[in-house]
C-alpha positions as CSV (number, residue, x, y, z in Angstrom):
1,X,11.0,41.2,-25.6
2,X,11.4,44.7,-24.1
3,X,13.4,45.2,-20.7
4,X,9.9,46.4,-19.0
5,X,7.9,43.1,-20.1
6,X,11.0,40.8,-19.4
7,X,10.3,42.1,-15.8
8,X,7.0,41.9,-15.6
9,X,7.9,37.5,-17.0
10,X,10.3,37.4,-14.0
11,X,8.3,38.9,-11.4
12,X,5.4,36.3,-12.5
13,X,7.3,33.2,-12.6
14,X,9.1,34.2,-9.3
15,X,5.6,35.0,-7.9
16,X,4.7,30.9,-9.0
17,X,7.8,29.5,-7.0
18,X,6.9,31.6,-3.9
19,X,3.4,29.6,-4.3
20,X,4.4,26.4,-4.7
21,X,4.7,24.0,-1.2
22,X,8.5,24.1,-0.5
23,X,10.6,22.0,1.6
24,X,11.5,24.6,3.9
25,X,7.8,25.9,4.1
26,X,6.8,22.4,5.4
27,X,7.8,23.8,8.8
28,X,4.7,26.9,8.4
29,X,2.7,24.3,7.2
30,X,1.2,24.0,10.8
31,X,1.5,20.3,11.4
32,X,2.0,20.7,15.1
33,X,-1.4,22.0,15.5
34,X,0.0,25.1,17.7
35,X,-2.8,27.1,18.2
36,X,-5.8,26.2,15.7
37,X,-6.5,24.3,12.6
38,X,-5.7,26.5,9.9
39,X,-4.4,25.1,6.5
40,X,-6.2,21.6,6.6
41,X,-9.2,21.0,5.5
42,X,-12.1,18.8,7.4
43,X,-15.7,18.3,8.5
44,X,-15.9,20.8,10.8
45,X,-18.9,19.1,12.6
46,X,-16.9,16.2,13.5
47,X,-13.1,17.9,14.0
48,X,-12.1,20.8,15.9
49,X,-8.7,21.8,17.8
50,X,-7.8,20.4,20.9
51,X,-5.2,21.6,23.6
52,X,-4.7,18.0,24.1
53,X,-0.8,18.1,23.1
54,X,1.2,14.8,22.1
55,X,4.1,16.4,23.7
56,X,1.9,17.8,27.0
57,X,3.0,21.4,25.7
58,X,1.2,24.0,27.1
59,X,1.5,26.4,23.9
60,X,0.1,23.9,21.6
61,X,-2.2,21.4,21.0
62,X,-3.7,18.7,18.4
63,X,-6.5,17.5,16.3
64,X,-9.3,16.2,17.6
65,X,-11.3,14.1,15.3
66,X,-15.1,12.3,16.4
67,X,-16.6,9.7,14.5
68,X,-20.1,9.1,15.3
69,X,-21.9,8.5,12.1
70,X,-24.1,5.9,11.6
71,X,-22.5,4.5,8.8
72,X,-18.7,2.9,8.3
73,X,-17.7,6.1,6.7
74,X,-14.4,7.7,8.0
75,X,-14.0,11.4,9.5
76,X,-10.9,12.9,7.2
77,X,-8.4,15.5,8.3
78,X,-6.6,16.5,5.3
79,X,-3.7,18.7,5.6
80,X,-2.3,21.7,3.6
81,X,-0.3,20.8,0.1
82,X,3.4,20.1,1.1
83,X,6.6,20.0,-0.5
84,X,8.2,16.9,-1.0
85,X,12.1,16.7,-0.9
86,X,14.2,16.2,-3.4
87,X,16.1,13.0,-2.2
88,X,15.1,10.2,0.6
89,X,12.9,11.3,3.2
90,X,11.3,10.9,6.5
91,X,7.4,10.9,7.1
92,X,5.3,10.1,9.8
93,X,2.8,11.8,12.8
94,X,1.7,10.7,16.3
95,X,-2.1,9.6,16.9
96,X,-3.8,9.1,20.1
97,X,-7.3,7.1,20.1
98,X,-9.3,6.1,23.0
99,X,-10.6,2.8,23.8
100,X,-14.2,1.9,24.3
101,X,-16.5,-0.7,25.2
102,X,-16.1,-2.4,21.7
103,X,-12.8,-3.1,20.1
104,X,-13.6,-1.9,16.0
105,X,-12.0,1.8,16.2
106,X,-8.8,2.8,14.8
107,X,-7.4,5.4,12.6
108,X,-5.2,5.4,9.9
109,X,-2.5,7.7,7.7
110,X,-1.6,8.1,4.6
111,X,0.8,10.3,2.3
112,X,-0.2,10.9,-1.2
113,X,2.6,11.8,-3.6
114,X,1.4,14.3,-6.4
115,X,3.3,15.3,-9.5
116,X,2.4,18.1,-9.7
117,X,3.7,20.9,-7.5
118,X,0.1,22.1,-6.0
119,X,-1.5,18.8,-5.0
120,X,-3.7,18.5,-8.2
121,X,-4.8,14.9,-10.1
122,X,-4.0,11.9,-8.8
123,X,-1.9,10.8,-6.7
124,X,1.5,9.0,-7.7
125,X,1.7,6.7,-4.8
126,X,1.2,6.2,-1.2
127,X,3.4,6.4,1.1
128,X,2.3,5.8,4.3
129,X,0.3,2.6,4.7
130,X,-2.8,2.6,6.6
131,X,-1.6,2.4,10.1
132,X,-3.9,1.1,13.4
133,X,-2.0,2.2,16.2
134,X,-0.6,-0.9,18.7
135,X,-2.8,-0.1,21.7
136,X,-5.5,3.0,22.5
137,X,-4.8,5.4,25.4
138,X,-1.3,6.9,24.8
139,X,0.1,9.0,22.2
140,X,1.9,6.6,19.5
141,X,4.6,8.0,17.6
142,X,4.6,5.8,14.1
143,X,6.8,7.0,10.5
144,X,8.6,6.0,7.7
145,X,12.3,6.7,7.5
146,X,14.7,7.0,4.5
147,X,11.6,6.8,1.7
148,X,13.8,7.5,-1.6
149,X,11.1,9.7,-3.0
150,X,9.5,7.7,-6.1
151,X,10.7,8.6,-9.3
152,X,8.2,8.5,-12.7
153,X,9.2,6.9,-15.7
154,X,9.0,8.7,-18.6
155,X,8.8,6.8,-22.2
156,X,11.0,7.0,-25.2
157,X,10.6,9.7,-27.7
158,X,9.2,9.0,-31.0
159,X,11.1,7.0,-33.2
160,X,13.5,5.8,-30.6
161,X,15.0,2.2,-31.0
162,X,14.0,-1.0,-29.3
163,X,18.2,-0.1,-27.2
164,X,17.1,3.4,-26.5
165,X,17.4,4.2,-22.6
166,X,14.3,5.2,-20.6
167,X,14.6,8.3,-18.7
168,X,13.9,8.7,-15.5
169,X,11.0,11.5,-15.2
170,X,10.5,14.0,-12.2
171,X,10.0,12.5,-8.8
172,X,6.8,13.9,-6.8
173,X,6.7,17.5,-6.3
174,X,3.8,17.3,-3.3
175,X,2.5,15.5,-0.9
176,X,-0.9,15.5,1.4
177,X,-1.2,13.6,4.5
178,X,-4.7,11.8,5.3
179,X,-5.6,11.1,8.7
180,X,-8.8,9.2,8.7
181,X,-10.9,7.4,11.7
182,X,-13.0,4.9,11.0
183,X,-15.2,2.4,13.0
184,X,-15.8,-1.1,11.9
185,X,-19.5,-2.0,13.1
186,X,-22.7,-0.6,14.6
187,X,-21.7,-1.4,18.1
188,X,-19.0,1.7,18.2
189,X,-21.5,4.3,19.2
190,X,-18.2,7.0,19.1
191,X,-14.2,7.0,17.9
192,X,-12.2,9.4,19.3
193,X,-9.1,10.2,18.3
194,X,-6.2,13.1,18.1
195,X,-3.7,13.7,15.5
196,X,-0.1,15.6,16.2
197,X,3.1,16.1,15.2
198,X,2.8,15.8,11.5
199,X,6.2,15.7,9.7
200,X,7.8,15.5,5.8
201,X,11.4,16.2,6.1
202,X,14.5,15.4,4.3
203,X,15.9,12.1,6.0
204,X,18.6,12.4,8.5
205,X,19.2,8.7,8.9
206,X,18.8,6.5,5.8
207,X,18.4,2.8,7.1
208,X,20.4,0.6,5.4
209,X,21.5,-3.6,6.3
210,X,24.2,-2.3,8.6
211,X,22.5,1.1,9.9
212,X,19.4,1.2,12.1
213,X,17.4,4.8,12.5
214,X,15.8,4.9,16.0
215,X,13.9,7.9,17.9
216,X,12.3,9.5,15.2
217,X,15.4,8.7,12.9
218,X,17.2,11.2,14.5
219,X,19.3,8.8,15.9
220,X,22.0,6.6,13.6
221,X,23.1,3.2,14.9
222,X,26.1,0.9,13.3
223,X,27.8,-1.8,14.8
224,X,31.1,-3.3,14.1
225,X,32.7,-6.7,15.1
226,X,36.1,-8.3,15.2
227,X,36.7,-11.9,16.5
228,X,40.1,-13.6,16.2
229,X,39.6,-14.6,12.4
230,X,37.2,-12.4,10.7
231,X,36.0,-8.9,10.9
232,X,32.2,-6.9,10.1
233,X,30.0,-5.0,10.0
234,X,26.6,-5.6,12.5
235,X,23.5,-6.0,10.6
236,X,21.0,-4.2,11.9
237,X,17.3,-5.1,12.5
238,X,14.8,-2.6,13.5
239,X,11.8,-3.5,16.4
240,X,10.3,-0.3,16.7
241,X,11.0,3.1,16.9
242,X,13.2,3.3,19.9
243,X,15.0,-0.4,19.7
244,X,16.8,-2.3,17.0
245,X,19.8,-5.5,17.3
246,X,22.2,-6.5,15.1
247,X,23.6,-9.9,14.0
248,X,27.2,-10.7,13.4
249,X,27.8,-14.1,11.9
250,X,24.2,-15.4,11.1
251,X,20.8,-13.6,10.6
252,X,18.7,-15.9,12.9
253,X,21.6,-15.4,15.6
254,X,21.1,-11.8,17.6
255,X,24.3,-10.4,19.2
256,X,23.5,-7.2,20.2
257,X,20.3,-5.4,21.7
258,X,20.5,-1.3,21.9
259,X,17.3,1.3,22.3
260,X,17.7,4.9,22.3
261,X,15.1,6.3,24.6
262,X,13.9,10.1,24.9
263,X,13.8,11.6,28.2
264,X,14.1,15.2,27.4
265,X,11.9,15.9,31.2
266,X,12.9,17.2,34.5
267,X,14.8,16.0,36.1
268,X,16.6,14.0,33.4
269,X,16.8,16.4,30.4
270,X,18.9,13.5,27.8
271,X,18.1,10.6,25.4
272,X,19.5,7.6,27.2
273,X,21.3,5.1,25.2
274,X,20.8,1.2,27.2
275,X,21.8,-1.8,25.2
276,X,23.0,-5.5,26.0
277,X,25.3,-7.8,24.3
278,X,24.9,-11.5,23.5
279,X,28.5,-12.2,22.9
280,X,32.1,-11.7,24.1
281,X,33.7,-10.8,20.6
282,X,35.1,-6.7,20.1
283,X,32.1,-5.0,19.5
284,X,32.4,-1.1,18.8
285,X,28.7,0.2,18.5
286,X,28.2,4.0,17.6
287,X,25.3,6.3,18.1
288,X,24.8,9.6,16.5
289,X,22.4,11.9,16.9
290,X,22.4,13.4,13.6
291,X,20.3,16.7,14.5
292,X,23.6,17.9,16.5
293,X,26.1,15.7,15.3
294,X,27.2,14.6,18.6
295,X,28.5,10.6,18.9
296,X,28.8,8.5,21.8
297,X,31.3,4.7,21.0
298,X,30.8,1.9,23.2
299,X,33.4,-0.5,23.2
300,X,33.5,-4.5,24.6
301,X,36.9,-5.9,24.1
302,X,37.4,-9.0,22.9
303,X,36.8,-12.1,25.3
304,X,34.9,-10.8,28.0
305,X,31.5,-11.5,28.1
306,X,29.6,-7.9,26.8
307,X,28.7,-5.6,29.6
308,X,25.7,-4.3,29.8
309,X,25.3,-0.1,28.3
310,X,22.8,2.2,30.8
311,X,23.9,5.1,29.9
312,X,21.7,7.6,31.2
313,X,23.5,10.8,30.4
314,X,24.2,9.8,26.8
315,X,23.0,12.6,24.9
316,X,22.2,16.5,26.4
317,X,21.2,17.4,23.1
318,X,17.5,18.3,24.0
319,X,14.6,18.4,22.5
């Protein structure tokens, strides 16, 4: 191969990773919605952009998506092809739909894993289940945290012995998220609903039995416990995003309560860390917020009943 056609090899292939979804393009991806809906793809009859922001920014906004159609079929929003990380992740959005005078409206999200790097065939999995948010009329923040991204399987060569190891194949190399809303009977004349906040990022939290992700994932709780004659670690139990407990001696038996709550607004500017304790062994529970890597410890010594955490200066570490 001459030097001059060598170049011209390297200069293409370099031109086919600069077009393929990367991690740290997610980010331009706009899944914040910031000023229009450029990059996902839709009926533009039904969606449009909104300056409705989950976050009540004034320089950005969201989806809005109407369903009105006679049928049951859904209005999708699709978004741009995105990178999928190369290790556990975190996925997730926040939806707004408004209530009605009948109940059947919701919307749902999904994340489909693909393959190959730009989005094409079918997808490997789903990620995201289809998700009805709890109640209408507020924005609801919902995710998955710590996903290990699926990995393929790839069969034995040719000729290889019953013993011969399967290797694992390439995980998924790109993703879509799906944000349909749907109506479940003639008597919905209209769904509304808003989509915001659209994220695929490399976890910062991985949950585990003793380690609860809360706010986002952004914020990693353990627990640890001593009594007179044993020693552990907390397992943790998540509610929902903002509030977990953990259990010391017995799974059915709760002995700690903590939530990490965001209240990055005037006049207050922190996350708050509140919790309450259901025992009087030493408990040291420890909260990181693993954007910064600041760390507040809350100790209860042994034999006094636990004392209730409202710590409302917990964390300056907004947004």
């Amino acid at each position: 191969m001459d030097r001059s056609n060598g170049t011209r090899v390297g200069l293409a292939a370099a031109a086919v990773l600069l077009a393929l979804p990367s991690l740290a393009q997610n980010a331009a991806r706009n899944l914040g919605f910031d000023t229009d809906l450029r990059g996902w793809t839709y009926d533009a009859g039904s969606v449009s952009w909104s300056s409705f922001d989950a976050d009540g920014s004034a320089s950005s906004g969201s989806a809005l998506v109407l369903n009105s159609r006679p049928d049951f079929s859904a209005v999708l929003l699709t978004s741009p092809c995105l990178g999928v990380p190369n290790g556990a992740f975190d996925a997730g959005a926040k939806s707004f739909v408004r209530s009605g005078p009948s109940p059947g409206r919701y919307a749902t999200v999904t994340l489909n894993t693909y393959e190959a790097n730009d989005c094409s065939g079918t997808p490997t999995s789903q990620i995201l289940p289809s998700f009805t948010p709890p109640s209408f009329d507020r924005w609801t923040a919902f995710g998955r945290y710590g996903n290990p991204a699926p990995v393929l399987t790839l069969p034995p060569p040719p000729g290889c012995p019953a013993f011969c190891p399967i290797e694992p194949g390439p995980g998924p190399r790109s993703a879509r998220f799906v944000f349909a809303v749907s109506k479940r009977d003639s008597s919905t004349p209209q769904v509304t609903a808003y989509a915001d906040d659209f994220f695929l990022r490399l976890a910062t939290c991985v949950p585990d039995d003793s380690t609860l992700c809360l706010n986002g994932a952004r914020f990693k709780v353990t627990a640890s416990w001593e009594s007179a004659t044993a020693s552990g670690h907390g397992t943790g139990l998540r509610l929902n995003d903002d509030t977990g407990s953990f259990s010391f001696f017995d799974a059915d038996n709760t002995e700690l309560v903590v939530k990490v709550l965001n209240a990055c607004a005037d006049p207050f500017n922190r996350y708050w860390v509140f919790g309450a304790g259901l025992t009087n062994v030493l408990v040291t529970l420890n909260v990181e917020d693993t954007q910064t890597g600041a760390v507040k410890t809350y100790v209860n010594p042994q034999g006094p009943a636990s004392a209730p955490i409202q710590d409302t200066a917990a964390f300056a570490t907004c947004p």
